[in-house]
N, C-alpha and C positions, 0 to 999 in steps of 0.2 A: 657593339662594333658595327662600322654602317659597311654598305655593300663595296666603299673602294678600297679601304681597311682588308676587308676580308677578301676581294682577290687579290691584293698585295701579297698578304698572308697564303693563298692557296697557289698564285704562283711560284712563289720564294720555296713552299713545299716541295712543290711537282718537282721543278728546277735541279733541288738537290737530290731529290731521290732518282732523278736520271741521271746524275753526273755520278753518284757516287761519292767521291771523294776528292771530286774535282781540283811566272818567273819573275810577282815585277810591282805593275803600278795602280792606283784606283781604277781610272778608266780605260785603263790599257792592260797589255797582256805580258810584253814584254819591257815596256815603255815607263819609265816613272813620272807622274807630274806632282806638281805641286799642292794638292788637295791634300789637305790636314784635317782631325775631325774637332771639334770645339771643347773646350779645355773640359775633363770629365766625362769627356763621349768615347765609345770604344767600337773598335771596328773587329770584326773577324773576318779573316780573308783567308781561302785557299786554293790552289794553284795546282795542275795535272798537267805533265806535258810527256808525251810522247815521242820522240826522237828515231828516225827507221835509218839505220845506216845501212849498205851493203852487207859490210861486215854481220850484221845483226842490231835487236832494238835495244833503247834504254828508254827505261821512264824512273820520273820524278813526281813527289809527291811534297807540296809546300804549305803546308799550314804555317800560319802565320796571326800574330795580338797585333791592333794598334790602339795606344792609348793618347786622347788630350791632354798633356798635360800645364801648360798656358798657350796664350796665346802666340801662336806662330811655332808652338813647340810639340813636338808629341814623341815618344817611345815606343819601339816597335820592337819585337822577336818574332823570327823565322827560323822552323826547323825542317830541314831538308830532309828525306828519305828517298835512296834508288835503288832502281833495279837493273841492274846491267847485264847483257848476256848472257838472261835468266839465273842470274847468279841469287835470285831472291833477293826480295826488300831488306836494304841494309839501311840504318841510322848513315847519316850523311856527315850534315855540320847542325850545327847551330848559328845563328848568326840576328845575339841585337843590335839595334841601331838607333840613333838619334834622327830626327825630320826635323829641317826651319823650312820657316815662309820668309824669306829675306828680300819681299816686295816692299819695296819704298811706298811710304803713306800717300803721295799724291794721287790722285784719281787720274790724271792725265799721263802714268809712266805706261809704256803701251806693251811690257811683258811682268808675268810673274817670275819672280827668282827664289829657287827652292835648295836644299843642299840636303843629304844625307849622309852620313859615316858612321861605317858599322866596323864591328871586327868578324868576321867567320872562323868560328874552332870548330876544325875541321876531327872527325870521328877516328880517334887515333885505338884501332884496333888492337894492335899488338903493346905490350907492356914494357917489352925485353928486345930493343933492337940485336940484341945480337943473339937470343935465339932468332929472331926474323933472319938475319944471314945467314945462321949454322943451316937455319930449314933451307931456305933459299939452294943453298950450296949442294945439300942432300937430294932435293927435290927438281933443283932449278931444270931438268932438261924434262920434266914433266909437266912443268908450268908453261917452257913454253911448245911442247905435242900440246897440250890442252887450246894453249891459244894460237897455233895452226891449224886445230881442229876445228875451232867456233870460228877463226879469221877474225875474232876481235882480240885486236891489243891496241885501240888508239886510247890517248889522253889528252886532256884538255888543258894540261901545264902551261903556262907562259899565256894564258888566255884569260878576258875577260869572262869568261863561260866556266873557267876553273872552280868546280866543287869540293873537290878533294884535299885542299889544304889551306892550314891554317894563314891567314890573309887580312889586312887592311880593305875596307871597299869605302867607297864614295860615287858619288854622283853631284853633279852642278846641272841644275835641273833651267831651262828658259822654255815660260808657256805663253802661249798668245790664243785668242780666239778672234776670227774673221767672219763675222756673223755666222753662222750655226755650224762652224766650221771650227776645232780645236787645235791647236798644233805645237807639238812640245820636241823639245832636244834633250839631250841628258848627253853631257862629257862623264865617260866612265873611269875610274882607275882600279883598278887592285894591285896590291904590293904584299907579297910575301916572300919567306924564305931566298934573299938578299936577288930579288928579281921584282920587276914590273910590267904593269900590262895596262893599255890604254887603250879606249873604244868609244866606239857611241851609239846612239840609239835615238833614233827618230818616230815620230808618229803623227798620223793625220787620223780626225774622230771627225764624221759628218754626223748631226744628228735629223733623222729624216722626220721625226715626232716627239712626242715626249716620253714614249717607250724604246722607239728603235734607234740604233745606231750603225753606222760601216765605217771602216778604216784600215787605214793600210799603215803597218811597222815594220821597220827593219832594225837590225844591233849586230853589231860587229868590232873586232876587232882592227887598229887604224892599219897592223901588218896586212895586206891583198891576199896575202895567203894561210889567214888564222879565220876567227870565227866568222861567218857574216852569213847574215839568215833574214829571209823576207817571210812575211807574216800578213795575210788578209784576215781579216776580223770581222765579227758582229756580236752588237752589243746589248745587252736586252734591260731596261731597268722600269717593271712595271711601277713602281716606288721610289721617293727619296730615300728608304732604308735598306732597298736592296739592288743589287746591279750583277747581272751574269753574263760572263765573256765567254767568246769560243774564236780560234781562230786555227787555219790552215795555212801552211806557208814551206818552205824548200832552203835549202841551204846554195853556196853560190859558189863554193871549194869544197875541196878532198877533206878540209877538218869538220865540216859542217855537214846534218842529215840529208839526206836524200828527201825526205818528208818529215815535218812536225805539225804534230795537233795538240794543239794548247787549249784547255777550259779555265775557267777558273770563277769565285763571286766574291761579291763582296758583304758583307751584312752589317749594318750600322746603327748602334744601340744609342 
């Protein structure tokens, strides 16, 4: 193993053993672009974000597979886990998905065009909806003293940011680079239970060497008063086989946190 081998290896080490177990894209945090990995190549990616509302915090935990599988095509699974209002690490969703690279062959088209569409089956705890009301009905004035007590009861329903239920997603992905400068869009949808939700997500990646990076993202929903959240970023990839993010950023409405801290890496086999 020669000596940039092995700090490759010793950084990609450290990396994870500070994060732990540290929402989104290869080079982004929140942000999807169109970077697929070569047919038979596999990625593993995991993703930590933090969420500080008034009300109280939540975190997310997203491990995540991607696999090559031809060219311009690859398959992915993401499985969510949260914690909300210290309620304990609960199973989330699951959610596979399909990736294109649906960039035209000419060398002269001057963006990438990417798509994703997944399905999220969301973690459906109870068996017996109508024991769920019988309890409900029994309990209901204690459910909610408990959440006047913690002053969390928001949700993320009718929102691109919705974890909690079973859902259609996609994204329509446009990337360009303006010399060491990256800059990607993503049109978002989800659609479930006879409702839809539409957003977007932007990002700017400067790369100052061949290891550092900065950038700034934001994702929101297109309603002014659902999700929207600004995100500053840095991006570390001492290797082509390894890449670790970390960003800080604020919400910009009453549905979005006060503070999120996002990490997350990439690893690529």
């Amino acid at each position: 193993m020669n000596h940039t081998r092995l700090l490759c290896a010793l950084s990609a080490i450290l990396i994870l053993a500070s994060t732990a177990s540290a929402h989104h894209g290869q080079d982004f945090l929140i942000v999807q672009d169109v970077q697929l990995p070569k047919p038979g190549s596999l990625r593993l990616v995991g993703n930590f974000e933090w969420e500080s509302y008034e009300t109280g915090d939540e975190f997310g935990l997203i491990p995540g597979v991607m696999v090559g599988v031809m060219d311009r095509l690859a398959l992915a699974v993401d499985v969510h886990f949260r914690d909300e209002a210290g309620s304990n690490w609960n199973y989330s969703n699951i959610t596979p998905a399909v990736f294109f690279d649906l960039t035209p062959s000419s060398d002269k088209f001057p963006f990438k065009i990417g798509l994703t569409a997944g399905y999220q089956f969301a973690n459906s705890s109870s068996a017996d909806p109508a024991m769920d009301r019988e309890e409900e009905e029994e309990h209901g004035d204690h459910h909610h003293a408990d959440e006047e007590e913690t002053g969390h009861a928001h949700t993320h329903g009718g929102s691109i940011h919705n974890h909690d239920s079973d859902a259609f997603t996609s994204r329509l992905i446009l990337e360009t680079n303006i010399g060491e400068t990256k800059l990607v869009a993503n049109l978002i949808a989800l659609a479930g239970d006879g409702s839809a939700a539409w957003g977007y997500a932007f990002g700017a990646r400067h790369k100052l060497n061949h290891v550092f990076a900065v950038g700034g993202e934001a994702m929101g929903d297109f309603d002014s008063e659902g999700w929207q959240e600004l995100v500053a970023g840095i991006y570390l990839e001492p290797c082509s086989a390894f890449t670790f993010r970390i960003g800080a950023g604020f919400g910009l409405t009453d549905a979005t946190p006060d503070f999120t801290l996002r990490t997350g890496f990439v690893l690529r086999f």
